[in-house]
Each structure stands twice: as C-alpha cells, then as structure tokens.
C-alpha positions as CSV (number, residue, x, y, z in Angstrom):
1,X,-35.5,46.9,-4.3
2,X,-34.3,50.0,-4.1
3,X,-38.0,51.7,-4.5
4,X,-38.6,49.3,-1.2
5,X,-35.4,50.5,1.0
6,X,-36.4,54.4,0.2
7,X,-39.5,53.8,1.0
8,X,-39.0,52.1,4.3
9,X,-36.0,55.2,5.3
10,X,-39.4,57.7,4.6
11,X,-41.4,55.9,6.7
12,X,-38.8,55.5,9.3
13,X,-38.0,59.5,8.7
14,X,-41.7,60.3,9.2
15,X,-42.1,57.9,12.7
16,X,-39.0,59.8,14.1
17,X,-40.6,63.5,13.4
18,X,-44.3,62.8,14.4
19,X,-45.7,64.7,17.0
20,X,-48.1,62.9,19.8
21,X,-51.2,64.8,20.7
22,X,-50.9,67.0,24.0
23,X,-52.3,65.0,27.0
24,X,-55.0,68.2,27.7
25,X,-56.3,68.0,24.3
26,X,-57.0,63.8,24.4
27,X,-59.0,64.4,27.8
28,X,-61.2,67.4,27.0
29,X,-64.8,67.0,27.4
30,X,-67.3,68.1,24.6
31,X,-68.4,70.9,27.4
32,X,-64.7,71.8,27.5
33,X,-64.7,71.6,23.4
34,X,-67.3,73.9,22.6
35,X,-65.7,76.4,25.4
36,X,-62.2,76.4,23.9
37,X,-63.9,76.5,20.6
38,X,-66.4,79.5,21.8
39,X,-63.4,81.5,23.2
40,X,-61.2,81.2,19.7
41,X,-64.5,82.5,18.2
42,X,-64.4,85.6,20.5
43,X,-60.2,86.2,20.3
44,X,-60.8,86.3,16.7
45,X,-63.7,88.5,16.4
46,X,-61.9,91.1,19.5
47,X,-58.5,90.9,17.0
48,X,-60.9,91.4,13.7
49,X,-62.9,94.8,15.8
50,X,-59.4,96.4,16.7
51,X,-58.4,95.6,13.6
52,X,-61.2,97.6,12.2
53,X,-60.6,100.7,14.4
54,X,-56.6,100.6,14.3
55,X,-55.0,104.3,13.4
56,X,-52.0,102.1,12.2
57,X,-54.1,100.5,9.5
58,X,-54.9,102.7,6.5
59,X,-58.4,103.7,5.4
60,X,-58.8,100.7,2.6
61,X,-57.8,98.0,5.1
62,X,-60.2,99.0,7.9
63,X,-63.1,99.2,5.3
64,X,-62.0,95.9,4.1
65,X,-61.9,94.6,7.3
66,X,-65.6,95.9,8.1
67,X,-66.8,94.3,4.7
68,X,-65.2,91.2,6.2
69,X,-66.7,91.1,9.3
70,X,-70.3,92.1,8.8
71,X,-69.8,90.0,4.6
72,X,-70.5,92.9,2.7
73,X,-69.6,95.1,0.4
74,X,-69.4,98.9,1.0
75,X,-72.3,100.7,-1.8
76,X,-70.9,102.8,-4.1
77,X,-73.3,105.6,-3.7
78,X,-71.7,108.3,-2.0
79,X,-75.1,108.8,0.0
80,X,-75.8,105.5,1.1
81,X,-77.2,105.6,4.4
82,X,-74.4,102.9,5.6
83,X,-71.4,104.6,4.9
84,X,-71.7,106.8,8.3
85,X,-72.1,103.4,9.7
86,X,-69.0,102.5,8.1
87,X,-67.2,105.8,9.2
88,X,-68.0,105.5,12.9
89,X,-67.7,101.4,13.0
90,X,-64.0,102.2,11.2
91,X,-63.2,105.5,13.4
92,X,-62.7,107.2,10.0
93,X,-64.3,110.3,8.9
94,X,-67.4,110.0,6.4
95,X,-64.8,111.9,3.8
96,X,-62.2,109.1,4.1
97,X,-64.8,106.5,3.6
98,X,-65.8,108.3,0.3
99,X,-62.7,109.1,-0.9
100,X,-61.8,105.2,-0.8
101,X,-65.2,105.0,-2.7
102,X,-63.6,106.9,-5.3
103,X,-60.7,105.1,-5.4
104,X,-62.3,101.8,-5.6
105,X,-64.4,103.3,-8.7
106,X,-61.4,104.7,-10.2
107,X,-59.4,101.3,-10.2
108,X,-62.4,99.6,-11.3
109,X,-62.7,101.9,-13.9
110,X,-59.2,101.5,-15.2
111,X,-59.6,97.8,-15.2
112,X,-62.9,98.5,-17.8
C-alpha cells in the first residue's frame, strides 16, 4: 500500500512540473524545420571558427578546436605541409603550432 500511495504522490509530483511544448514549435512546417535546424548548423560552426581564431584561447585549444572542426588530427611531422594551414586557419604562428607538436610528443612520450 504504501509502494502504491508513493508512487501515485511521484506521479502527481511529475504532472505538476511538466512543461507543455511552445505553441511555435507544435506549428512549424518541415520547410520551417529544416531552416531553424540549418541556422543552428551555421551558429554553431560561426561559434566553433571564432573559437578557432580567439587570442583568448591558448595555442592547444585553438589546434584542438581545428582538429575538431575539419576531424583530424594535427601530423606530427614538423614539416608537414598542413601545419601552415593550421597556423593561418588558428591565427598562430607556424612556431606555436610546432611547439604544441612538441608538447603533444613530450606528454605522449611520458605516458610510454
């Protein structure tokens, strides 16, 4: 019985706190969908680029970010061909983008 009664004050907890779907969303037409969905896609990849470029965001994180966006992994050869792709996609200097090379080798080194 008392299983019963705590179930039924959960229920009647839940029905109290549930949320109704906005009006806008229930009448959006699949044009009006794949618009709002297109635009998220944009906002996202806009906040990932500035992300990329930021001054505030140290050289590991904007490399990161580029291996995100483009899904790869920055080469470890220091004359790979892409790393001055890296440096001017990142706004770092060709240095900086090596010098994370090195410390990516060095941690992965230590971890050996």
């Amino acid at each position: 019985m008392a299983a019963t009664a705590a179930a039924r004050a959960a229920t009647e907890l839940g029905a109290r706190h549930m949320t109704t779907p906005r009006t806008s969303d229930l009448v959006k037409t699949p044009a009006e969908r794949m618009a709002h969905e297109e635009f998220e896609r944009t906002e996202k990849r806009r906040q990932e680029l500035a992300e990329q470029r930021s001054d505030l965001n140290p050289p590991e994180v904007r490399i990161r970010t580029w291996e995100r966006i483009h899904q790869l992994r920055m080469p470890s050869d220091p004359a790979h061909p892409i790393l001055d792709v890296i440096a001017v996609s990142t706004r770092l200097t060709l240095e900086e983008v090596r010098e994370e090379q090195r410390t990516r080798a060095a941690r992965a080194g230590y971890r050996s």
